[in-house]
N, C-alpha and C positions, 0 to 999 in steps of 0.2 A: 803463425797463429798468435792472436793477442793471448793477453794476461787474462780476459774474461773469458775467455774461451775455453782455456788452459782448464782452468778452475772449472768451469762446467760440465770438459769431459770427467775433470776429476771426478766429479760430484755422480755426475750419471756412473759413473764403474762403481761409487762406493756404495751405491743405491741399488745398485743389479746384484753386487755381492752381498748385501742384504746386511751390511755390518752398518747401516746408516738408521742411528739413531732405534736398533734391535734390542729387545732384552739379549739377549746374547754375546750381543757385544757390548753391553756391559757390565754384563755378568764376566764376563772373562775378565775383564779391566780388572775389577772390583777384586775377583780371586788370581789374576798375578799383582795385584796392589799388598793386598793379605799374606801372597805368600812371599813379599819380596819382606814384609817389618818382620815377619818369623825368623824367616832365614839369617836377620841382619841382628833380630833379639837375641838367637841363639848364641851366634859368634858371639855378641857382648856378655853372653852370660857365663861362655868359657873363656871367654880371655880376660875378664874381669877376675873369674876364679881360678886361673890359671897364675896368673899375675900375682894375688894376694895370696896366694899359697907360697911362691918363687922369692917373693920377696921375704917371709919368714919362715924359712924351711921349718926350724925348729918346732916353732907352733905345730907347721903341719906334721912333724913325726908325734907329735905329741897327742894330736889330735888322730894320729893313726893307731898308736897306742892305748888307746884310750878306749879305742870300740874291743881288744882285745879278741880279736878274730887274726891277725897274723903273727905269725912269728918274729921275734924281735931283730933279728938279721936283715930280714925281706925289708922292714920299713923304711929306713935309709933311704935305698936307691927305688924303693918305690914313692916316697913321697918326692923325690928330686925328679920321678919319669912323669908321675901324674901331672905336676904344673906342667911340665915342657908337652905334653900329650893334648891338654886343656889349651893351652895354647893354641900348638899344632891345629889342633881341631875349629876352635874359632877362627884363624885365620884362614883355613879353608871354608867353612860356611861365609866369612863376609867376602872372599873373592870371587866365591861363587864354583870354587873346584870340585868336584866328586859331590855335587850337593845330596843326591841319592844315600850312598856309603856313607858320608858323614853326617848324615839323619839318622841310620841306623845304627849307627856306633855312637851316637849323643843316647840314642835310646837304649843301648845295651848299658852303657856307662852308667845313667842315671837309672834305670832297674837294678843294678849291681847297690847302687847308696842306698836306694830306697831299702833291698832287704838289711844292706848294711845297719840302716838306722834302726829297724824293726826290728834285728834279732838286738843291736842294742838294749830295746826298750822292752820287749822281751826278757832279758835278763836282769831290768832292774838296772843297768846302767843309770847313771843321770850325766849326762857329758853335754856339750857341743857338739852338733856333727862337724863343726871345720867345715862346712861346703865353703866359705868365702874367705877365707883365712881364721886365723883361731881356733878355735876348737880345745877338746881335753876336757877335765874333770868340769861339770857346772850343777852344782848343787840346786840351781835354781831350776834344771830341766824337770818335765814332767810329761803328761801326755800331752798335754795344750802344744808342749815345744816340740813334741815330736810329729804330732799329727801338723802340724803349721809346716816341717819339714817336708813330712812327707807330700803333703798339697799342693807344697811352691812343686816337686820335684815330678808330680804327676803332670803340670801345669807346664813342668818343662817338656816333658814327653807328650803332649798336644802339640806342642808347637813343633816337635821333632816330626813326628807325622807329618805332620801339615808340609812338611820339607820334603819328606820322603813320598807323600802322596802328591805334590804340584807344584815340583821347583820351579821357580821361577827362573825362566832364560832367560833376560833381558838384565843386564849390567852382571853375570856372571860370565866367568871367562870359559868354563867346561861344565857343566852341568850335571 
């Protein structure tokens, strides 16, 4: 069989499958195109915050401190477990591992800051949240900087969904 031929039974199968030039299929393109930048925005936005925590632990106990919701023992090895966790976590979202479970453990994690930040600002806190490293006392906080917090943090939980509603298969290695 020649090379025109080849091509024409292709064309006749992708024509009877009805993926040829269908809303449908490219509707699907389009939402595993969508769901591939979420899953890859995610990992970048834990391992980015994973990273800038690890590298200044201090900050981040201080920044843990700071929301005055734990005890001062816990913070330690809990600001040392959260980089390594944030971590963990982006590097399974960008491999594409348990994409499912680690959608809904981005979203559990970032509901936990969100109330984190609110009973902050609730209490009259003015701090940094640390989501990116830093964090601790900031006289400069107010609602603007908290309500901006919490937006990015709702904004990460769309995209968490969007992971846990249509991971994307294609360049993940378990899904």
């Amino acid at each position: 069989m020649c090379r025109s031929q080849e091509r024409w039974k292709y064309m006749s199968m992708v024509v009877r499958s009805g993926n040829a030039g269908s809303q449908g299929g490219h509707r699907s393109l389009i939402l595993d195109f969508v769901s591939l930048i979420t899953r890859l925005a995610m990992a970048a936005v834990w391992i980015i915050s994973g990273f800038s925590k690890l590298r200044d632990s201090l900050q981040t106990q201080q920044a843990m401190k700071a929301y005055e919701i734990l005890p001062g023992d816990l913070i330690s090895p809990l600001a040392a477990g959260l980089s390594a966790f944030e971590i963990a976590l982006g590097v399974l979202l960008f491999l594409g591992i348990f994409l499912r479970p680690a959608g809904v453990i981005s979203i559990g994690l970032l509901t936990v800051f969100i109330i984190a930040i609110i009973s902050a600002w609730a209490r009259g806190l003015t701090i940094d949240c640390g989501c990116f490293g830093g964090g601790g006392a900031n006289s400069n906080a107010g609602p603007a900087t908290y309500l901006t917090e919490i937006g990015r943090d709702l904004g990460f939980i769309v995209l968490s969904v969007w992971t846990v509603w249509r991971p994307y298969k294609r360049f993940a290695l378990h899904p």
